[in-house]
N, C-alpha and C positions, 0 to 999 in steps of 0.2 A: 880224725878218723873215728868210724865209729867202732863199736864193739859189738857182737852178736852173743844170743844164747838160745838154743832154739829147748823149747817142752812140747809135752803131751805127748809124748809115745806113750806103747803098751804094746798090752796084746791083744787079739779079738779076730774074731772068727768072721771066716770068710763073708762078704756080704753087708760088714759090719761098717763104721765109718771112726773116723778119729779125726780131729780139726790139733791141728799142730801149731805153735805160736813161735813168734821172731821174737825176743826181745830186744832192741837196742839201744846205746848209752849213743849220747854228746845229740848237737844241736842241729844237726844237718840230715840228717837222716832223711827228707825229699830230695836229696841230691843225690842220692844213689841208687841206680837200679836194684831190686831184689830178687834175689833166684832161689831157688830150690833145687837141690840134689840128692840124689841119692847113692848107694854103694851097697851091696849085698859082699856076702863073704866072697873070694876069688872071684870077685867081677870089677870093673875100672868104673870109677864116680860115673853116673850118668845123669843130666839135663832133665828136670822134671818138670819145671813150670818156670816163668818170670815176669815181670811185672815192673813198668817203668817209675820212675821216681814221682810221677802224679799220678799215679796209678791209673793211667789213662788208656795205657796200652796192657796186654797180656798178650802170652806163648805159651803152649803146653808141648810136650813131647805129644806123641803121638799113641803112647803107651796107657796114657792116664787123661786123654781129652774125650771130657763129655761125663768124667767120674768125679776129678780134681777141681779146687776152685783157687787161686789165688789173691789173695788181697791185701793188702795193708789200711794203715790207718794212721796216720804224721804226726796226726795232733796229739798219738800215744806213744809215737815210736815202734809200733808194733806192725809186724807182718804174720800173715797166716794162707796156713794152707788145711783148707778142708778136703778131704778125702772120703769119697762114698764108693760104695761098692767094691767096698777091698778083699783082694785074689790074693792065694798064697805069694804069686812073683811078687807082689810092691813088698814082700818082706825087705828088709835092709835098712843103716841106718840113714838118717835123713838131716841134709845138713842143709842151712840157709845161708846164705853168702850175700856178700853187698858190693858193689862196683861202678866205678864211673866212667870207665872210658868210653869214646864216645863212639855210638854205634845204636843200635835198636833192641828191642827186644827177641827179634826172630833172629838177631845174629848174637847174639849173647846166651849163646848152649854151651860151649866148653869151658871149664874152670879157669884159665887163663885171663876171663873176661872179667876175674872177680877178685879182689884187692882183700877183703872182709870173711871170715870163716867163723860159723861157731864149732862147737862140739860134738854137736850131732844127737840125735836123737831116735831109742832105738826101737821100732815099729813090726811086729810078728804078727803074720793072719796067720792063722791055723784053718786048716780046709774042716 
């Protein structure tokens, strides 16, 4: 199983862009779908982007398509999310998660889909 650690938050001003990184441990790491989440204070995890295991496929929330980019990279272990044109709402922290059961990327929005959690990482736009 692997292990996750996401980086690169901050803070930064509306309009601004931040590129966020997955780190992950062990050897399999193309066998698990990758998602993005996120959670503001009093609000419930919500579905921000995912990204199949050959990163062949992508999904965004509807919230952040056409700003956000999802990607990975196998041969580093590494997934990322770039973010442009960031609004005070994407404030919240942002968590990456890993998961394999078996399904798609358009049905792998809810946290349930995902086995793998890092820590979270924490992201402020200031208007």
């Amino acid at each position: 199983q692997v292990q996750l650690g996401e980086s690169g938050g901050g803070l930064v001003q509306a309009g601004g862009s931040l590129r966020l990184a997955c780190a992950a441990s062990g050897r399999t790491f193309s066998y698990y779908r990758l998602g993005w989440f996120r959670q503001a204070p009093g609000k419930e995890r919500e579905f921000v982007a995912a990204i199949s295991g050959s990163a062949g496929r992508t999904y965004y929330a509807d919230a952040v398509k056409g700003r956000f980019t999802i990607s990975r990279d196998n041969a580093k272990n590494m997934g990322y999310l770039q973010m442009n044109n960031l609004k005070p709402g994407d404030t919240a922290v942002y968590y990456c998660a890993a998961g394999t059961k078996f399904g798609t990327v358009t049905t792998a929005t809810t946290p349930d889909w995902y086995d793998t959690w890092g820590q979270g990482t924490q992201v402020t736009v200031s208007s």
